[in-house]
N, C-alpha and C positions, 0 to 999 in steps of 0.2 A: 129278850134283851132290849131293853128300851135306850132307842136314840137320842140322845139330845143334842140341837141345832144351834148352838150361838151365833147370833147374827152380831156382827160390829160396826156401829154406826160413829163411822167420825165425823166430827163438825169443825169446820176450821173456821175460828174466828178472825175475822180482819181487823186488820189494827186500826186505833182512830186516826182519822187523817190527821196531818201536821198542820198547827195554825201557826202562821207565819208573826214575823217577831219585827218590829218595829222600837227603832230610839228614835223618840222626838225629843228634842234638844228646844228651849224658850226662852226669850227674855222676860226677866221675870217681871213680868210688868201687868197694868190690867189692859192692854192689846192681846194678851192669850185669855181675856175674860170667857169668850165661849169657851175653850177648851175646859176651864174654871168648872163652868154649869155644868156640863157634860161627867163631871167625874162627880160634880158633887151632888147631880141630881137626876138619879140613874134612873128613877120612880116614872118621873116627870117625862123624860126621853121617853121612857116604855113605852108609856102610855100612849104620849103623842104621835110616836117616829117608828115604834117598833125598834128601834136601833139603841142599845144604849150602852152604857162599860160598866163591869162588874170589878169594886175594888178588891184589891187583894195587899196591897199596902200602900197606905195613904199616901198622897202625892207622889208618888213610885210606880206602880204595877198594875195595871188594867187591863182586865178581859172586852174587846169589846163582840158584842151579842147582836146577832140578828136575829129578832124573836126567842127560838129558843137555842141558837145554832151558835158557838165562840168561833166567830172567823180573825182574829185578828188580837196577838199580845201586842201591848204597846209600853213600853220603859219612859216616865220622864225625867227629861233631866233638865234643871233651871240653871240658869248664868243671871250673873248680873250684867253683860254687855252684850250687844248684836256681835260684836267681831270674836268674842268667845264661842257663841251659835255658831257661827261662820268656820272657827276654828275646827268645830266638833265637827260639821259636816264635812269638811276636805280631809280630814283626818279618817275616818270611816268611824268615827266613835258616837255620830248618827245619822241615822238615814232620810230623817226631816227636822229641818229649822223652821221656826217662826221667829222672824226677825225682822229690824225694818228695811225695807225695800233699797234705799241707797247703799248698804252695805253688800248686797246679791248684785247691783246692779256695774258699784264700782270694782266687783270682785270680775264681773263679764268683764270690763273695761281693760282689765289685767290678765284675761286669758286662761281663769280658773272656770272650770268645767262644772258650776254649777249654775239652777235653770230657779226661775220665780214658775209654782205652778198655780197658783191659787191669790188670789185679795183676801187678806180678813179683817184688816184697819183701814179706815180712811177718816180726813179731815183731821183737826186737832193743831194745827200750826197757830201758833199765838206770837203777841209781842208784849214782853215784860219790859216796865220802865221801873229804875230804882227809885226812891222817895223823892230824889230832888228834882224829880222830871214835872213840870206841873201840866200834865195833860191829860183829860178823861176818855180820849176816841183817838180817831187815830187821823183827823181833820185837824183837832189841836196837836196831835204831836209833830205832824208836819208843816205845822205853822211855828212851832217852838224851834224846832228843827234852822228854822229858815234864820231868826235869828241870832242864834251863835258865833261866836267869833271864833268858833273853834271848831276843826269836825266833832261831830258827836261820834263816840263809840260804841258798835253796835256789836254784840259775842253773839256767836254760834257755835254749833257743835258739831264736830264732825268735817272731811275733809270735802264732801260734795253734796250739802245739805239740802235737801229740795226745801227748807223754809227759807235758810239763805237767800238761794235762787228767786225765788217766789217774791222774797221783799226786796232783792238788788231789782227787781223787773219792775215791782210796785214803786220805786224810790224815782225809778226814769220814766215811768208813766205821770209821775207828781213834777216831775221835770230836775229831780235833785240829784246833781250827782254827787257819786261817791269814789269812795278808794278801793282798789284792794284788800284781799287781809292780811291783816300782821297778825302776829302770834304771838299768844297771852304771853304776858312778860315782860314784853317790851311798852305797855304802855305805862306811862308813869302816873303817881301820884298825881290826883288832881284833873285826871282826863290828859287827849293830846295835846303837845302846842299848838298853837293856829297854825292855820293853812293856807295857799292861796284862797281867794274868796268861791273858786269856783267847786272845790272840796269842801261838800257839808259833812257827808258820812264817812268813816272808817270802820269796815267791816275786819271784825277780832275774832281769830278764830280760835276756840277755848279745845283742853281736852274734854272735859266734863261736865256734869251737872255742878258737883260739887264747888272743881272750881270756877265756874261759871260765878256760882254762888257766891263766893267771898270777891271776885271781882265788882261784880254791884254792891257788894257792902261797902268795900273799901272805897267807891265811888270813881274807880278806874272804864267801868265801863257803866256808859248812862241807859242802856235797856240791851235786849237778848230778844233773838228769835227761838221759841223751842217748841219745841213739839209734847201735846200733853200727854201721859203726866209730868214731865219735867217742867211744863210752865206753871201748873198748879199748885207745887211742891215749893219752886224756887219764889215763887208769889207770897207766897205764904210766910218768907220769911224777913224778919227787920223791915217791914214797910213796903214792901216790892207791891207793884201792884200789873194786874195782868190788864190791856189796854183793849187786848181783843182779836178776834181769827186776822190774818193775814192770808192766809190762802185765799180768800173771798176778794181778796182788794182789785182794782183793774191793776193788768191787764188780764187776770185771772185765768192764768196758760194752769196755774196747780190749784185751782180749785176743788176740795174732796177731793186730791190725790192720792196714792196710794201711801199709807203709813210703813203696818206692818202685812207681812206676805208670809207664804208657805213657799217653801223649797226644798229642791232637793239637787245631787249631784247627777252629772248624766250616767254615771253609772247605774246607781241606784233608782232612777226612773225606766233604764233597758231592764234592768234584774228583778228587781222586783216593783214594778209597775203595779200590778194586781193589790199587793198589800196596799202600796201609798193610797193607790182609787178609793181602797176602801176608807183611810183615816178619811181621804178630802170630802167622803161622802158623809163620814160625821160629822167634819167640820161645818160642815152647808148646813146638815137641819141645825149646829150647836151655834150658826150666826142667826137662823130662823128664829132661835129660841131668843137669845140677846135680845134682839130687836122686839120680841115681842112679850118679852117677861123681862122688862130692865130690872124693876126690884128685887128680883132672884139674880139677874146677874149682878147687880150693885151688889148685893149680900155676898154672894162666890167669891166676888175680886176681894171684897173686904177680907172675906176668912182666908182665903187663900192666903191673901199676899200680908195679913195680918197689919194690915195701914189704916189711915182716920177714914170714918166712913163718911166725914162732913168732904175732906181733901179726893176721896174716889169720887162722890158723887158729882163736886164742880167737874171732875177731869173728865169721866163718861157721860157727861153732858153735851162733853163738846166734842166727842167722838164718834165714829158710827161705825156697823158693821155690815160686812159684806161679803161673798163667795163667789158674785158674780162678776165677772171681768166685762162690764159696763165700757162707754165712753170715757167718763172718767179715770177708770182704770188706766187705760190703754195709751191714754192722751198724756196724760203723768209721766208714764213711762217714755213716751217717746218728748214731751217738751222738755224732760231732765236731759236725755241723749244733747236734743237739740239746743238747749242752753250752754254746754258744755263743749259744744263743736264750734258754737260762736266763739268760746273765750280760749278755743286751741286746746282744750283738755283733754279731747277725745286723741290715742293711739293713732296714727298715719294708719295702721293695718285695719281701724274701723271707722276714718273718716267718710269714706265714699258712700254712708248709706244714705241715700237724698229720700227716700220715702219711708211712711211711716211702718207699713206692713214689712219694710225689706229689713226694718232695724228690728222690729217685735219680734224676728222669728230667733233672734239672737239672745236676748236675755229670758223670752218666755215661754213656754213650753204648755201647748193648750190640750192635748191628747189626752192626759188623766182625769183633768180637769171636767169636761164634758159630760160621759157618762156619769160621773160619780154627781154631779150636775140632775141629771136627768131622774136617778134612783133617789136621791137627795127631795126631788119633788115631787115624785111618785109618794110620798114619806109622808109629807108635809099633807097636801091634798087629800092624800086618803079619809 
């Protein structure tokens, strides 16, 4: 009688690990320009960075890849305003915004528990004059300025603009003072009525681009500070013409400030830390990239955002990109704080912070930032 021995070999297989899942949330603007490259030129990234995102539906869904390894889905999702970014982040409906930096900053000022982790824009504050302003620089426009008999009206955007700032600081270093803001609406046909002689400027504070827009048409307001691309855009239209950066002017406290930034909420920095490290790490080589292949990223923002490729390229001219939290960076952040403490803006519960490092640890959060930093030029260098 013959034996037979079945032997049973089980093999257990292990499951594949879980890649963690990320919403980024953007203004749909060309400030998310690297991110732009990064989805549309996955080739490029390989090759360079080892890092790059594999589509899975267009403008929507990306795998992103380390070599051969998916550590990280990512969901995007576009807004047309920073405060709808903002929205989706407090909300949990995403776990990073790119948006611009006064929005993160005035949302600290209000006690919302989200953090700036990253720079990815900076420079770009311009001053648009409408057709009947006759000045080429910004020498003649503060000479035009001088004699009026009227203040001139000057629109911004937004309710703590760092262009604003930048040129109410520019305006009293020229030695011109100005007003307050009133709010679009109130000013009438024809510009303000005069003023005492000592009021040249009245600063207008607009909701929008658009109506920004029809304010210089209608000749209510005689130039705008705004940040590109809305100076580019609103330039462009019925005669406006753009005069030139203002961040550069003396006393030049927001020179290359920060635009737009990466954030996220404190929760979503304790919880899932790991993930975001990883986006900020592709954001770092996808600013590497910017800077150093503009006419792919001119191309990207064009497709992306499907705009004129004449009206992107003046805007990303006068823009730059960046990952590293610089001087500039840092000083942005804290002379916004410190303009705002002057003019009594700042909360009594955040007034006392007299130095620079003791306000920074309040709106900016550098821990993820760093390492992803580090692996970010490990990337690059190789």
């Amino acid at each position: 009688m013959t034996r037979v021995i079945v032997f049973l070999l089980v093999v257990t297989v292990a499951a594949p690990a879980t890649v963690p899942e990320l919403t980024v949330a953007y203004r749909r603007n060309d400030h998310a320009a690297p991110l732009y490259a990064a989805c549309l030129y996955p080739k490029d990234f390989r090759a360079r960075y080892g890092l790059y995102l594999k589509e899975n539906k267009p403008r929507g869904l990306y795998d992103l890849f380390s070599g051969p390894r998916s550590t990280l889905s990512l969901r995007l999702a576009p807004f047309d305003s920073d405060s709808a970014v903002l929205t989706a982040l407090l909300s949990g409906g995403a776990q990073v915004g790119i948006l611009a930096s006064e929005e993160i900053l005035t949302a600290v000022l209000a006690d919302k528990p989200v953090r700036i982790l990253a720079p990815l824009q900076r420079r770009g504050d311009m001053l648009v004059t409408n057709r009947s302003v006759p000045a080429a620089d910004w020498k003649e426009f503060i000479a035009w300025v001088k004699t009026q008999d009227r203040p001139v009206a000057i629109g911004y955007i937004g309710q703590y603009s760092m262009a604003a700032l930048g040129f109410a600081q520019a305006l009293e270093y020229e030695n011109v003072k100005y007003a307050g803001a009133v709010t679009v609406g109130t000013v009438p046909e024809g510009g303000l009525s005069p003023k005492p002689e000592t009021v040249r400027v009245r600063l207008v504070r607009v909701d929008d681009q658009a109506a920004l827009a029809v304010e210089l048409e209608q000749g209510r307001l005689d130039a705008a500070v705004l940040q590109e691309p809305a100076a580019t855009l609103v330039s462009a239209v019925d005669g406006n013409r753009t005069i030139g950066r203002i961040d550069i002017l003396p006393p030049g406290r927001f020179e290359d400030r920060p635009g737009t930034i990466i954030a996220a909420t404190d929760s979503v920095i304790r919880g899932q830390g790991e993930a975001v490290g990883r986006f900020l790490e592709l954001m770092a080589v996808a600013t590497h990239y910017a800077n150093n292949r503009t006419r792919n990223t001119l191309a990207a923002a064009d497709k992306w955002l499907e705009t004129s490729p004449v009206l992107e390229s003046i805007s990303l001219d006068n823009i730059a990109f960046s990952s590293r939290p610089d001087f500039t960076f840092t000083d942005g952040i804290w002379n916004w704080y410190f303009a705002l403490r002057l003019k009594n803006a700042v909360p009594e519960s955040m007034a006392g912070y007299m130095e620079e490092k003791d306000w920074l640890g309040i709106p900016y959060d550098s821990l993820l930032l760093m390492p992803a930093l580090d692996r970010a030029g490990a990337r690059i260098i190789r």
